[in-house]
C-alpha positions in Angstrom: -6.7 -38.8 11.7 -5.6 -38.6 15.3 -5.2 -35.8 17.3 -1.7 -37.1 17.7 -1.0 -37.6 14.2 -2.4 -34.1 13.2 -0.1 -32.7 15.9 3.1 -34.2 14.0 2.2 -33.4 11.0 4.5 -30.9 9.0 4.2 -27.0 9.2 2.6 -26.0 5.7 5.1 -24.5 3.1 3.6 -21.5 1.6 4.5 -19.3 -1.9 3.1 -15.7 -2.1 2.7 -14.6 -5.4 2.6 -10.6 -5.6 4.9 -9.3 -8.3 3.9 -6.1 -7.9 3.6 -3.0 -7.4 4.7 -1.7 -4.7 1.8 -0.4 -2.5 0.4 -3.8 -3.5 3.2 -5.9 -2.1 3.0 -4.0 1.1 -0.6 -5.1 1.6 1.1 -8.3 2.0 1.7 -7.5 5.5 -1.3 -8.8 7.4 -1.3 -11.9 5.4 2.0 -12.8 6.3 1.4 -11.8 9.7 -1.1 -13.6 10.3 -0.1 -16.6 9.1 3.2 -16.6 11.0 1.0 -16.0 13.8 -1.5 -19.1 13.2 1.5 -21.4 12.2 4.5 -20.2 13.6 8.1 -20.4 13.3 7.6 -24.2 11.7 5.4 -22.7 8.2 7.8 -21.6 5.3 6.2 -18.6 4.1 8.5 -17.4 0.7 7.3 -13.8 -1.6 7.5 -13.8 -5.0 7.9 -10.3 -7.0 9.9 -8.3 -9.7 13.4 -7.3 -8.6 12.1 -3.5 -9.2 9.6 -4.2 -6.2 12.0 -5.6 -4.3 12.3 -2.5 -2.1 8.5 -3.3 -0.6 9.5 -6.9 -0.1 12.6 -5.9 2.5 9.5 -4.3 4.5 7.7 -7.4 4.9 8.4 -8.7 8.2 7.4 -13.1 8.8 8.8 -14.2 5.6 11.1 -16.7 5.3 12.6 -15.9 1.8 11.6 -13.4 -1.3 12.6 -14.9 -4.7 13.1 -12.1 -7.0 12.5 -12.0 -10.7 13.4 -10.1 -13.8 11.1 -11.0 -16.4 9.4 -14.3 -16.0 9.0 -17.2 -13.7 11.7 -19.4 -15.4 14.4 -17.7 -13.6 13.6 -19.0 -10.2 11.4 -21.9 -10.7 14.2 -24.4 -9.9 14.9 -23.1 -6.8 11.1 -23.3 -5.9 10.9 -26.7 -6.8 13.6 -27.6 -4.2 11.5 -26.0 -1.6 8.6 -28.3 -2.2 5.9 -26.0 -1.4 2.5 -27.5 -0.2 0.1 -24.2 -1.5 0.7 -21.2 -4.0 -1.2 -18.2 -2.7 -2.0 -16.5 -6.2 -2.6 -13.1 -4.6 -2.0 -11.1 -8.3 -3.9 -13.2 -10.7 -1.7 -13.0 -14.2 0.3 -14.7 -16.5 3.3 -15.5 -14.7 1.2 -16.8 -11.4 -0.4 -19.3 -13.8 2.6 -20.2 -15.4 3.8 -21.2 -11.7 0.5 -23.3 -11.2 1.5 -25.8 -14.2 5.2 -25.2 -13.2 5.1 -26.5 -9.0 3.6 -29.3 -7.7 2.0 -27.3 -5.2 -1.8 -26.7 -4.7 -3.0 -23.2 -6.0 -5.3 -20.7 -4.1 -6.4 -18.1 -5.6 -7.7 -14.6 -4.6 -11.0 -12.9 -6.2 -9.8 -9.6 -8.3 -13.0 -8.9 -8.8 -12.2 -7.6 -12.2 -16.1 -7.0 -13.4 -17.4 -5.3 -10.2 -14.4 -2.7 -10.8 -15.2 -2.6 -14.3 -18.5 -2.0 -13.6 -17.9 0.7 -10.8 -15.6 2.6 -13.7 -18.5 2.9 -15.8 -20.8 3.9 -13.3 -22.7 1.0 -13.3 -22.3 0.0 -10.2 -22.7 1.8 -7.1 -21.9 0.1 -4.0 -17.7 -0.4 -3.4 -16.0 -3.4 -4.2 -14.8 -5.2 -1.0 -11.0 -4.6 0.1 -8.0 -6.2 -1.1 -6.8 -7.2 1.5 -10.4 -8.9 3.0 -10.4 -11.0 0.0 -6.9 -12.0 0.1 -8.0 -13.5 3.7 -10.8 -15.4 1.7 -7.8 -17.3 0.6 -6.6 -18.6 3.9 -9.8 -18.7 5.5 -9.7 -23.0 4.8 -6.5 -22.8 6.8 -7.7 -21.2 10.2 -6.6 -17.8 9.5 -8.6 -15.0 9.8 -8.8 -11.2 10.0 -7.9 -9.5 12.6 -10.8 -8.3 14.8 -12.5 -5.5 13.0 -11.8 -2.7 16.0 -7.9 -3.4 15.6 -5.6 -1.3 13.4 -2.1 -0.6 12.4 0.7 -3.0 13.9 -2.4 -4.6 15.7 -3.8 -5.9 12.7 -0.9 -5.5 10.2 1.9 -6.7 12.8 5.3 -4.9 12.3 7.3 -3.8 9.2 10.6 -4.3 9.0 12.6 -1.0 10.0 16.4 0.1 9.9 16.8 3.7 11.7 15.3 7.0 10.7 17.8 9.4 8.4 19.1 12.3 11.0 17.1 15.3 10.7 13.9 13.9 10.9 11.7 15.4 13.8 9.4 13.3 15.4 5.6 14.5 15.8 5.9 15.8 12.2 3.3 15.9 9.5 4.1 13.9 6.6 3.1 15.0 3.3 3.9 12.3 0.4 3.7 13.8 -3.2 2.6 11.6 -5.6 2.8 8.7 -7.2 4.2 7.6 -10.9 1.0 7.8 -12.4 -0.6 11.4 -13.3 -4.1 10.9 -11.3 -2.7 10.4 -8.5 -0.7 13.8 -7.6 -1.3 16.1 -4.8 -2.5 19.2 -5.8 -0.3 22.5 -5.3 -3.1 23.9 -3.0 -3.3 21.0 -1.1 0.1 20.9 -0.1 0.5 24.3 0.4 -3.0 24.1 2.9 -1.1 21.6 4.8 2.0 23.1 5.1 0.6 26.2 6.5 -1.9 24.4 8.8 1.2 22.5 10.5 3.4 25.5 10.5 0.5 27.8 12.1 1.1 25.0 15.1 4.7 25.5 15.1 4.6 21.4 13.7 7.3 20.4 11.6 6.5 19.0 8.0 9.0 16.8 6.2 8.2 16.0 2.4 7.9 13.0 1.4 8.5 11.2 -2.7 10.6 9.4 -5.2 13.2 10.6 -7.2 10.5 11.6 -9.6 8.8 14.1 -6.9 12.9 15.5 -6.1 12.2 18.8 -8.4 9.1 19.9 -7.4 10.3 18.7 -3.2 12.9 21.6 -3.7 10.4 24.0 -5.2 8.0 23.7 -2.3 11.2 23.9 0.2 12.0 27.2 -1.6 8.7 28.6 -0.5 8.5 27.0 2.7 12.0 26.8 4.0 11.7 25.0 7.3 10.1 22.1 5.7 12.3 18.7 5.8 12.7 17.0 2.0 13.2 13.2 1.7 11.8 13.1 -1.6 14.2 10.9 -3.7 16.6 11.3 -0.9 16.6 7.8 0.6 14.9 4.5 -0.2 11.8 2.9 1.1 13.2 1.4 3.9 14.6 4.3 5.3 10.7 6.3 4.1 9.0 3.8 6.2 11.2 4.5 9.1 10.7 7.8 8.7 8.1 7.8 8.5 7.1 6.0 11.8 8.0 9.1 13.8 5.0 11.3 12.1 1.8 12.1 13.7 -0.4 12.9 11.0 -0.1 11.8 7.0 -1.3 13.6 4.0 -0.9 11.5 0.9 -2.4 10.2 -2.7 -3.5 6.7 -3.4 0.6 5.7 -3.2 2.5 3.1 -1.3 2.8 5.8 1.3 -0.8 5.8 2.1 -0.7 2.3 2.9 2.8 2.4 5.2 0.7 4.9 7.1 -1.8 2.5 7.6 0.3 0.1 8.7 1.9 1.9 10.9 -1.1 3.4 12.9 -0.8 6.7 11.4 -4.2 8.9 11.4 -4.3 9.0 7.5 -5.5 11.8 4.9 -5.7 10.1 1.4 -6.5 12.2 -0.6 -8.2 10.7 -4.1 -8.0 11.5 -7.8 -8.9 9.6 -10.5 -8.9 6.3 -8.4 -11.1 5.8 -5.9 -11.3 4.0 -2.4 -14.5 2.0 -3.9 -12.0 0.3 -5.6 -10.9 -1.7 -3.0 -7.7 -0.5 -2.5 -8.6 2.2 0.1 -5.8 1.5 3.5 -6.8 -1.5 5.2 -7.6 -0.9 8.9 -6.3 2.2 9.4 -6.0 4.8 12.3 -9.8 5.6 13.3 -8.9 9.2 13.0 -8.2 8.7 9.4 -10.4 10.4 6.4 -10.6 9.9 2.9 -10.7 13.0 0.8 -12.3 12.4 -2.2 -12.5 15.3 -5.5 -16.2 17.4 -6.1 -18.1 15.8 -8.7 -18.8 12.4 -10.1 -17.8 9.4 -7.1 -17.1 7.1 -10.2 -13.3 6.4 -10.7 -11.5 7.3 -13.9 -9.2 4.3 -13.8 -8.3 1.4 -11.8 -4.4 2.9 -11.4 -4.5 6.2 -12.0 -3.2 6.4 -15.7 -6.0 8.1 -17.3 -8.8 10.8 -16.3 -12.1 11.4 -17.2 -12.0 15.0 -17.2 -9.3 15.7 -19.6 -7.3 13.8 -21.8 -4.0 15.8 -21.1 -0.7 14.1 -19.9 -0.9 16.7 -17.3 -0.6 15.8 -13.3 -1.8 19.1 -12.5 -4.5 20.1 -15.4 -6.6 22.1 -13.6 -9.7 19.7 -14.5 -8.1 16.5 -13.2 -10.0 15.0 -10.0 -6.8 15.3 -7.9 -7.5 19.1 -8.8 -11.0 19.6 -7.1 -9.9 18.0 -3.6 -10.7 21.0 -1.2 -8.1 22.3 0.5 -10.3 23.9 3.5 -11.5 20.2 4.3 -7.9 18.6 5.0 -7.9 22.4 7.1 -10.6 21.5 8.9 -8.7 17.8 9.5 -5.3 18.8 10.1 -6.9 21.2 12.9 -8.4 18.6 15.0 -5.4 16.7 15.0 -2.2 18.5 15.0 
């Protein structure tokens, strides 16, 4: 082929496939970005995902399009066939991505989950940490030209730029964000944790918003009831408006939650703080703020789960058993953290 002929040849159309969940849909970010960034405004990127993760989508900045699903596939698969696409990205790896595969005309790539090496690390088999997510996610596009950022960059640099509507009023800027929890039990902040952090930020007269779903609303308003200058969002606003939010902190606390990864993102210095999941899992954030640090329980380094749901330690439904992982984090060390940066 020609220089000339390779020059006019069409921009690539290109379907995502990442139904969910949500902290996984925003690790979508530096893919899109850096395809738009290889091809341009000419490539059709499109997202596909569950309606219920729909919020995470809206943050996504590059796409063209996010088809949104109830159930299964069906739903929107003759919409996609009018769009013609050239490649499906399988970045989730399950029964409705294959389904699209015999459903589009459209070549599929497919990303490595690396299911065994995290079964193995879960059983303490292995000891080394699987590679991240998102790296192997870029092994996918790799044949195209597009390839990681350069490994010194992080936040917008390597992530590019979320889409963002304005802050709610009465959010400070320079606060410390602490983000609850997540759905699933391992993956709570502990009581002690929080209050360590709250107290570290207000010893340097820093403000400290509180940050969770509807879920974490409760326990938001118990913590604001012994801390009464702290600033709740918890299941106050949606995502959108979080993310803006939470672009005005200076330093996050947080579990293994979509949180964690916004902060990344968004070129926060970071504090996850781990449970019963693990950043050897892969799903650590991707290129964070170098003054970020991963907090991980006293103990065994194995994970309990790969999400969260279950815990070695006890078999109680419990978030806050006392022998959960998320309950031997030590509070002096995110202390010690919080001190060198706020």
């Amino acid at each position: 082929m020609t220089q000339q002929a390779h020059d006019e040849a069409p921009a690539p159309r290109f379907l995502i496939a990442r139904f969910s969940a949500l902290g996984d849909i925003v690790l979508m970010q530096p893919l899109v970005h850096a395809l738009r960034a290889h091809y341009g405004p000419e490539a059709r990127i499109d997202l596909i995902c569950l309606r219920r993760s729909s919020s995470a989508a809206a943050l996504l900045s590059g796409l063209d399009d996010v088809h949104l699903i109830d159930r299964g596939t069906a739903e929107v698969v003759p919409a996609l066939k009018a769009l013609h696409f050239d490649y499906l990205l399988d970045f989730h790896g399950n029964v409705r991505s294959r389904s699209l595969t015999r459903q589009l005309d459209a070549m599929t790539l497919r990303v490595d989950k690396a299911a065994f090496a995290r079964w193995a690390l879960l059983r303490g088999w292995r000891k080394g940490p699987v590679r991240p997510f998102v790296d192997r996610c870029f092994d996918v596009v790799r044949p195209f030209g597009v390839v990681p950022p350069a490994s010194e960059s992080h936040g917008p640099d390597a992530w590019g730029n979320f889409q963002l509507g304005d802050a709610p009023s009465g959010v400070p800027e320079g606060h410390l964000a602490v983000s609850l929890s997540s759905s699933l039990p391992g993956k709570h902040l502990s009581d002690t944790v929080v209050n360590e952090s709250i107290v570290t930020a207000s010893e340097r007269h820093v403000p400290v918003v509180i940050y969770g779903g509807p879920a974490e609303a409760d326990r938001a308003k118990a913590i604001q009831a012994n801390h009464p200058d702290v600033t709740l969002l918890a299941g106050e606003v949606d995502l959108q408006t979080t993310t803006s939010a939470l672009a005005l902190a200076k330093v996050l606390v947080t579990g293994d939650t979509a949180t964690m990864h916004l902060g990344a993102g968004l070129g926060i210095p970071v504090g996850n703080v781990w449970g019963c999941t693990r950043p050897s899992l892969g799903l650590a954030p991707w290129r964070p703020h170098p003054d970020s640090w991963a907090f991980l329980p006293a103990g065994s380094p194995a994970p309990c789960s790969k999400h969260g749901a279950s815990c070695k330690r006890t078999t109680s439904d419990d978030p806050f058993d006392s022998r959960r992982c998320g309950q031997q984090v030590d509070p002096k060390a995110i202390r010690t953290w919080l001190e060198g940066l706020l």
